[in-house]
C-alpha positions in Angstrom: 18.6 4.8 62.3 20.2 4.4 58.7 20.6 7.6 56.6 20.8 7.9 52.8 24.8 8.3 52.3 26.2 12.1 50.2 26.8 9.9 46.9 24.2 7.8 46.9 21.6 8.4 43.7 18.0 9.5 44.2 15.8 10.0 40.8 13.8 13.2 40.9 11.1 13.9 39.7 10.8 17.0 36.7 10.7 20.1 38.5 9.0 23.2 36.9 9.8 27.4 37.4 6.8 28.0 36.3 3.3 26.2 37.2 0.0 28.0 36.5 -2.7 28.4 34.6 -5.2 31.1 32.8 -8.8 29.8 32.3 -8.2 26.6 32.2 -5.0 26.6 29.9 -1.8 25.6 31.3 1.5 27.7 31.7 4.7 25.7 32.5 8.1 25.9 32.2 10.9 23.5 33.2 13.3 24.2 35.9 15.0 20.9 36.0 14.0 17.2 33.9 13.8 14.2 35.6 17.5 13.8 37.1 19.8 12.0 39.6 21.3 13.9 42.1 23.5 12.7 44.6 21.5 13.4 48.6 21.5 12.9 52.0 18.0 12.0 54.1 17.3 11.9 57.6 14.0 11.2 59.1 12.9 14.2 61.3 12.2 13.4 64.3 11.8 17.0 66.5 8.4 17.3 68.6 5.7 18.9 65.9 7.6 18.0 63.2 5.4 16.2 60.3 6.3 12.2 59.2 8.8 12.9 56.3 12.0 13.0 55.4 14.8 15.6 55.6 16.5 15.4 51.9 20.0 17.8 51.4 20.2 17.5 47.4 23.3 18.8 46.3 22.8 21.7 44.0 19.1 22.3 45.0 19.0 22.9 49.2 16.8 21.9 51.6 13.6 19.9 50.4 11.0 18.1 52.0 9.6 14.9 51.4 6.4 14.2 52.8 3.4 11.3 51.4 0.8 14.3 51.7 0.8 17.8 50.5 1.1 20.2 53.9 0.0 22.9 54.8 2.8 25.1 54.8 6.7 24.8 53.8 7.6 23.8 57.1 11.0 26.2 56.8 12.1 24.2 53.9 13.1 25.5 50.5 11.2 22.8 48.5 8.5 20.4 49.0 8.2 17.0 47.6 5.2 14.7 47.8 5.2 11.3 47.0 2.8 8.4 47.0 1.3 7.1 50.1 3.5 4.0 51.7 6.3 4.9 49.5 8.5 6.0 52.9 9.4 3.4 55.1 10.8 3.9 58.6 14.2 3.6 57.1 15.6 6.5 54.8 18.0 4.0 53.8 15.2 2.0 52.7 14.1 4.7 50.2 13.2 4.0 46.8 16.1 4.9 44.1 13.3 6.2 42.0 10.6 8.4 43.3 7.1 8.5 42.7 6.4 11.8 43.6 5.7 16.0 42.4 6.9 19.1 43.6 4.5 21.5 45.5 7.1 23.7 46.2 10.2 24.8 44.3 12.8 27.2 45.7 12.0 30.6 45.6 14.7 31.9 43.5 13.0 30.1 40.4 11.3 32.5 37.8 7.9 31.5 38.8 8.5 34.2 41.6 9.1 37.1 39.3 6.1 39.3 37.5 3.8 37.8 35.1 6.5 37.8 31.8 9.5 38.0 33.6 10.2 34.2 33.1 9.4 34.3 29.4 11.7 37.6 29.0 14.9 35.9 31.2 14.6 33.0 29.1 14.2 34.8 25.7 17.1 36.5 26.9 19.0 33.3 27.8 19.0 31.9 24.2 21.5 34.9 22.4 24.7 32.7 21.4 23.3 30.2 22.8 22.8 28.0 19.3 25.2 26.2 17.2 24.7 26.0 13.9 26.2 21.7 13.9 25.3 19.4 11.3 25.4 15.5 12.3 28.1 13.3 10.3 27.8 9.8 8.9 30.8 7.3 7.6 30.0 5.7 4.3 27.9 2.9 5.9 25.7 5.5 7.1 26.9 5.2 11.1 26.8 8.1 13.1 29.7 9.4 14.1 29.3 13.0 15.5 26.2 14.7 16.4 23.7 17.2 15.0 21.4 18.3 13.1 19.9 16.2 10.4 20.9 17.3 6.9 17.0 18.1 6.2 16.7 20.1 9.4 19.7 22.1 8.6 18.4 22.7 4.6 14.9 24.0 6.7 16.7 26.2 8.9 19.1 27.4 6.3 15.9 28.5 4.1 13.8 29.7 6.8 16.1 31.9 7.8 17.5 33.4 4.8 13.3 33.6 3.0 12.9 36.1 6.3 15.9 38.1 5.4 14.3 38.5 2.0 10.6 39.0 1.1 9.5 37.1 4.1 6.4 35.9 2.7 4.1 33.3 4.1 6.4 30.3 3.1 5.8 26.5 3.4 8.8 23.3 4.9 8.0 20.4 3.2 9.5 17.5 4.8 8.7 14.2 5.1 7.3 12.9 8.1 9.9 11.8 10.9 12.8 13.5 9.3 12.6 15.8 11.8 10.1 18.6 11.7 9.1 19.6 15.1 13.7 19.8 16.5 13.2 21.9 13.1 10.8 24.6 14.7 12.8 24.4 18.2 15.7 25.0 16.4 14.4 28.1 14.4 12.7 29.8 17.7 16.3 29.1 19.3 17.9 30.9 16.8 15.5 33.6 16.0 15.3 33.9 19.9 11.3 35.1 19.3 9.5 37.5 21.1 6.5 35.0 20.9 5.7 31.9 19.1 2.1 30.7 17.8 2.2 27.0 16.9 -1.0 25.6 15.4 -1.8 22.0 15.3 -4.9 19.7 14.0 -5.6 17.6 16.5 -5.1 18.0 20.4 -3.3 14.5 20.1 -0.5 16.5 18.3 -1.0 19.9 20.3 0.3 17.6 23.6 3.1 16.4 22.0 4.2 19.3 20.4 3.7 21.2 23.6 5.9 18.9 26.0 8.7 19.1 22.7 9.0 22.9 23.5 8.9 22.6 27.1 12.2 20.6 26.7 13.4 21.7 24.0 13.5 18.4 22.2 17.1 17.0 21.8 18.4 20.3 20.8 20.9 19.8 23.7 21.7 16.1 23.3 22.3 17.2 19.7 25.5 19.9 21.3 22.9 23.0 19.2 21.9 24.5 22.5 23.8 25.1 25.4 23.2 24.2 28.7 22.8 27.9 30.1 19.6 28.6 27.5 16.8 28.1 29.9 13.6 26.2 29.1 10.9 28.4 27.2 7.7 29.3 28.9 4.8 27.5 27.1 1.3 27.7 26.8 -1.3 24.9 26.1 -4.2 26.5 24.5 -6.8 23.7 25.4 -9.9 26.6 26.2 -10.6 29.6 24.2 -9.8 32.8 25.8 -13.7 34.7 26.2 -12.0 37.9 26.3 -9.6 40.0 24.8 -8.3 40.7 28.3 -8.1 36.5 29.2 -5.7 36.2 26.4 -3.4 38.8 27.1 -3.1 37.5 30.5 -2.2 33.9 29.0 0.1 35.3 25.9 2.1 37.7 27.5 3.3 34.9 30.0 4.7 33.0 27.3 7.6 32.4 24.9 5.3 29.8 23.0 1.7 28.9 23.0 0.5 25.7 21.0 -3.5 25.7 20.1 -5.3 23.6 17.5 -7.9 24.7 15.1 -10.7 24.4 16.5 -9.4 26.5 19.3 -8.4 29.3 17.5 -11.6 29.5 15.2 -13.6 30.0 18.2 -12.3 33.0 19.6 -14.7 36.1 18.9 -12.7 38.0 16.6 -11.4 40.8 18.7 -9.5 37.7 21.0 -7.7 36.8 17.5 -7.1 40.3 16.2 -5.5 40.7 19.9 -3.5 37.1 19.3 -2.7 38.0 16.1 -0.8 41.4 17.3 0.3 39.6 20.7 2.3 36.8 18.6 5.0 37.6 15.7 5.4 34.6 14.5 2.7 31.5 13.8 4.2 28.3 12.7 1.4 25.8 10.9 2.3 21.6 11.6 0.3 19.7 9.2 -0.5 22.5 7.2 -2.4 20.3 4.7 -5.1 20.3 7.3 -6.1 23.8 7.0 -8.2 25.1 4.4 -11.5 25.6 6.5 -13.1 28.9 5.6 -12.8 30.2 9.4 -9.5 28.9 9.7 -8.7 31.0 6.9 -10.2 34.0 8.1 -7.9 33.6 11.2 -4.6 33.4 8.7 -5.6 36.6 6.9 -6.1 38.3 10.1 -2.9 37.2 11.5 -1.2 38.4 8.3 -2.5 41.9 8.4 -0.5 42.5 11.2 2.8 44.7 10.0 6.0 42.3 10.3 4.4 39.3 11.3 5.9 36.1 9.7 4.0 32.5 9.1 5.7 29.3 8.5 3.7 26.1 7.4 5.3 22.8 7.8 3.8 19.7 5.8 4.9 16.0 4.8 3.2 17.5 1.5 2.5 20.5 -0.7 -1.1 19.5 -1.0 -3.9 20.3 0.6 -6.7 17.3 2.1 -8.9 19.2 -0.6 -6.2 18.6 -2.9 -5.7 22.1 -3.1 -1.5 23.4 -3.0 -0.6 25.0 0.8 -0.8 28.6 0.8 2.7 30.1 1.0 5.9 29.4 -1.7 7.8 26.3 -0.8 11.2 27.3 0.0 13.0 24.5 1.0 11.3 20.8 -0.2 13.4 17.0 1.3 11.8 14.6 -0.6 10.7 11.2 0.0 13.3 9.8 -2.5 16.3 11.3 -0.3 15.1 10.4 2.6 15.0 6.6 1.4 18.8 7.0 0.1 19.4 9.2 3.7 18.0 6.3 5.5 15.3 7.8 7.2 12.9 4.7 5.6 13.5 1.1 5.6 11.2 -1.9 4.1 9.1 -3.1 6.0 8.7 -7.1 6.1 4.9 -8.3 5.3 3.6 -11.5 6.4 0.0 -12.9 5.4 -2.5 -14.6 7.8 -5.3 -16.3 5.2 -8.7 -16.4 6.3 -12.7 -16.2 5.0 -14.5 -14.1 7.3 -14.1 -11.2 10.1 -14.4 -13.5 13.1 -11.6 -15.5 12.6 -9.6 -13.0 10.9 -9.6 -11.2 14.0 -8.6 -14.2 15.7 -5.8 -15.5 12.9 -4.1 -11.8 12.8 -4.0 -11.5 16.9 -2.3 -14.3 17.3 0.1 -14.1 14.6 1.1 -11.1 15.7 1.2 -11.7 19.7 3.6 -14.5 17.9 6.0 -12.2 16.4 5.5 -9.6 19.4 6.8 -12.4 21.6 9.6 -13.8 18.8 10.6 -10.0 18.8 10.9 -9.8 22.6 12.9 -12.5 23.3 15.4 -11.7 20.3 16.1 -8.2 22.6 13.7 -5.4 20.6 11.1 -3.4 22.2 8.7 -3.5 20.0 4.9 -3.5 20.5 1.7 -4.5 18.3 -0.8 -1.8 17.2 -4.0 -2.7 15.5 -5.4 0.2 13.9 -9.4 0.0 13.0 -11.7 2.4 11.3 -14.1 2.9 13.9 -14.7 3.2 17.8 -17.1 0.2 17.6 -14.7 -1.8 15.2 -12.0 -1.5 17.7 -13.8 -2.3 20.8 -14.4 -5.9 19.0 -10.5 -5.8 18.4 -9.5 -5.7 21.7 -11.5 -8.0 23.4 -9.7 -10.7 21.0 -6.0 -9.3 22.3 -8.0 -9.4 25.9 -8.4 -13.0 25.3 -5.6 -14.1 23.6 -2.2 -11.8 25.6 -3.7 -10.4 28.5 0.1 -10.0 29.9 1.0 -7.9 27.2 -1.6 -4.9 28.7 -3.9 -4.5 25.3 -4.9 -0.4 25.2 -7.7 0.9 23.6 -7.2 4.6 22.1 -9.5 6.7 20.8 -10.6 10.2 20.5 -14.0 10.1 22.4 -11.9 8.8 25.5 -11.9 11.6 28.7 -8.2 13.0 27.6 -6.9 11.9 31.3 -7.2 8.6 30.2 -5.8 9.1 26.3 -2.6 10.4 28.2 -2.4 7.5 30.4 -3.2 5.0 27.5 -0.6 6.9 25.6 2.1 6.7 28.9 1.3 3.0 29.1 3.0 2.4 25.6 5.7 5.0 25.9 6.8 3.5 29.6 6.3 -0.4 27.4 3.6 -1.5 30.1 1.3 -1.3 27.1 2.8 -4.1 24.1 -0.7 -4.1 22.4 -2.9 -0.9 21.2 -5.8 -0.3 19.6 -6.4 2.8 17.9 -9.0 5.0 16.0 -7.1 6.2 12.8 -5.4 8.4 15.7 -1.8 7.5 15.9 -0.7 8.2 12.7 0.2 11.9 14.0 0.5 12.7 17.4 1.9 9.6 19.1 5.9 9.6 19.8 7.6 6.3 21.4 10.5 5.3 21.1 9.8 1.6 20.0 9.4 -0.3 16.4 6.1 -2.0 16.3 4.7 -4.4 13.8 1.3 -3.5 12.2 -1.6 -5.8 12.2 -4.4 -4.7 9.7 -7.5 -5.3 11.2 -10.6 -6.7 8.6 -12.7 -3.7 7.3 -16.0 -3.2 8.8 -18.0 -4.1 6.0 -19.4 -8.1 6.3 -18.0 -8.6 2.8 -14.9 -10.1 1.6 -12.6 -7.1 0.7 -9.0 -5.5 0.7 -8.0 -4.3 3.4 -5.1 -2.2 4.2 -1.8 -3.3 4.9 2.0 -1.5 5.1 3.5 -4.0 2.9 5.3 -2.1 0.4 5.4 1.2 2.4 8.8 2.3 3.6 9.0 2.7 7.4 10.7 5.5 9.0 13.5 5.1 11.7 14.6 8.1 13.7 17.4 8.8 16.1 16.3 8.2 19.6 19.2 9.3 22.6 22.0 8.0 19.5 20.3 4.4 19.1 18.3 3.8 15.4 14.8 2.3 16.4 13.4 0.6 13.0 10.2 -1.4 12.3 11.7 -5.0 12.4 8.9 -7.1 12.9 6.4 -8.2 9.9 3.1 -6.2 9.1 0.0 -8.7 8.7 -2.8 -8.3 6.8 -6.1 -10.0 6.1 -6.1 -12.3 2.7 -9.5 -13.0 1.5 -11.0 -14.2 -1.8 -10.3 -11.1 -2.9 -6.9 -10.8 -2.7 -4.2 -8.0 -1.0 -4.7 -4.2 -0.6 -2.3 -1.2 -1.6 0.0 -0.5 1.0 0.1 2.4 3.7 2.3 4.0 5.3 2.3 3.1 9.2 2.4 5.3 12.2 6.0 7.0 13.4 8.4 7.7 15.8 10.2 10.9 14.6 10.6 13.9 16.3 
């Protein structure tokens, strides 16, 4: 029977050191990302033994691979269980890329060690493990060595000299995709924290923000991090702790724990006065989303704790109540270098004319399915979002990209869908087996992928001819994805009625 050769390439799955949770909130941290490794397999075929495969991966021992989860380790070091019919009588028949999770993981990883002793070893991994390196450009703005951006170092730079000073709640302005959340990796890296609070509006952004940390973004394709700094130990606050005891058995676990808001403000008080003292830093994202009253409350409390140390992060110094963010600015990018920096390009618009919703729905769909397909078969992976201003407003939207591109995969998003299927809506585009999404004024923050798009503006939900909105002036951001520039390339459309054209918007991103 035919046997997987030493040399040839299986794709693994990611495999985690740590996989738990405390009430509900999740605890992970990475042992390995998805990789290739070089195996050998062998079906085993001993009396008792179960219907798998026998795989020798060369730097990880022993592993089993089985299409159900068993009941015990079977003497191996590591379990792997992958879809049913994915193993074939064959092992040389065995898929290159495996559709499978770990149950098991060798013992030697830090999920074996006491509650902490993971967070603590990698803590202690990161001294001298950062380099301060700064990306350079030729004078045709080509990358030719890299690094950090030139806003991400100015951050750094000024976050960590404003704690060497005063340290004072202090605010990063930055534009959006220049770089902000590689910005907060790289400070924790550096700083090597104790442990890290990261608050977020939305739990669209507290995902994304959290699977950033567990990998520590490209801090290591960028050559800032080496290879021996393990992977921190994070937290996904999706549940309020109940008790002051619940959180300190989900805190003191971690390196970083991400929460949003709403979380936060509904802890009983003594469960934040106990975050508050459990966490020495608290980074704000968005921070012009936080001037709620109870949020506030939590702020104050988190500063009355001796040497703690906040840092907001914002695409502006102003508040949604138009307010100014609490805490100096002490280190501001604006919008105007980012443009000459290259961080924004135009963005092309092209008009669909027509007289009522109906058929504006129908005129926009198809001219952009037209460009989505143009784009395609010019080489650019770029997909079509449709962005409305209500859940009932896009449920009419889709059914027209239903009808009209049905092999393009149209996805509906919004944020009254089960969050099971938001994150599989969300993998459909990232994986391209999505081209078409709708969305619910929810992708503007939150949603990473490594595509351009072009923008159709759907007709506003109001029967009357009016404006609607359209990206046609607005600068669109590009951002540095594994060395390639993605850039919106295809035209935005909008709706032309009697009325005439709207004032532009920016459209969604893909920084990091």
């Amino acid at each position: 029977m035919a046997e997987l050769k030493i040399g040839d390439r299986l794709k693994l799955p990611p495999q985690y050191a740590v996989d738990e949770q405390v009430a509900g909130n999740p605890i992970r941290q990475l042992l390995h990302l998805p990789r290739n490794a070089t195996v050998a397999a062998r079906r085993l075929n001993a009396p008792g033994a179960p219907d798998g495969l026998a795989l020798d991966i060369e730097g990880s021992g022993s592993t089993l691979l089985l299409e159900r989860k068993p009941k015990g380790d079977e003497g191996f070091e590591q379990v792997l269980v992958c879809r049913p019919g994915s193993l074939s009588a064959d092992p040389g028949a065995l898929s290159e890329e495996l559709d499978a999770a770990w149950t098991k993981v060798s013992t030697a990883a830090a999920a074996w060690q006491a509650p902490g002793g993971a967070a603590a070893a990698a803590r202690s991994s990161w001294a001298d493990a950062f380099t301060f390196r700064e990306e350079t450009r030729d004078a045709r703005r080509e990358l030719l060595a890299q690094g950090l951006r030139p806003p991400q170092v100015g951050a750094l730079y000024a976050a960590l000299a404003h704690w060497r000073g005063i340290g004072d709640p202090a605010t990063v302005v930055m534009p959006t995709d220049t770089g902000k959340t590689e910005t907060m990796l790289a400070i924790m890296a550096r700083e090597r924290m104790n442990r890290l609070l990261v608050v977020v509006p939305s739990t669209a952004l507290r995902r994304q923000i959290a699977e950033k940390f567990k990998t520590f973004g490209l801090l290591r394709t960028l050559g800032v991090l080496a290879e021996s700094a393990q992977y921190p130990v994070v937290g996904t606050l999706k549940h309020r702790p109940r008790t002051v005891e619940e959180a300190e058995k989900l805190f003191l676990r971690c390196n970083v724990v991400v929460a949003n808001m709403q979380v936060l403000q509904g802890c009983e008080p003594e469960v934040q006065e106990r975050i508050a003292q459990l966490c020495g830093v608290l980074f704000i994202d968005e921070a012009h989303h936080a001037p709620a009253p109870t949020w506030d409350a939590f702020r104050k409390l988190f500063l009355a704790q001796s040497r703690n140390r906040l840092l907001s992060f914002t695409a502006t110094p102003f508040r949604n109540d138009g307010k100014l963010v609490e805490g100096r600015v002490i280190f501001s990018y604006p919008l105007s270098k980012a443009q000459a920096d290259g961080y924004f390009v135009p963005i092309n618009l092209r008009s669909v004319m027509a007289w009522d919703r109906p058929s504006a729905d129908e005129a926009i769909a198809a001219a952009a399915i037209e460009q989505l397909e143009a784009d395609i078969g010019a080489g650019y992976r770029h997909v079509v979002m449709a962005r409305t201003e209500d859940i009932e407003r896009a449920k009419e939207v889709i059914q027209v990209y239903e009808a009209l591109a049905p092999e393009h995969g149209p996805t509906l998003v919004h944020s009254r869908m089960p969050e099971a299927e938001r994150i599989e809506a969300l993998a459909r585009l990232r994986e391209g087996k999505a081209r078409v999404i709708v969305c619910v004024n929810m992708l503007g923050r939150g949603s990473t992928t490594p595509t351009s798009r072009s923008r159709p503006s759907t007709p506003p939900t109001r029967a009357s001819p009016s404006r609607s909105s359209s990206p046609a002036a607005s600068p669109a951001r590009t951002r540095n994805w594994g060395g390639r520039r993605w850039s919106p390339m295809s035209p935005a459309l909008t709706w032309r009625t009697g009325c005439g054209t709207s004032t532009p918007r920016t459209p969604i991103g893909t920084g990091c």
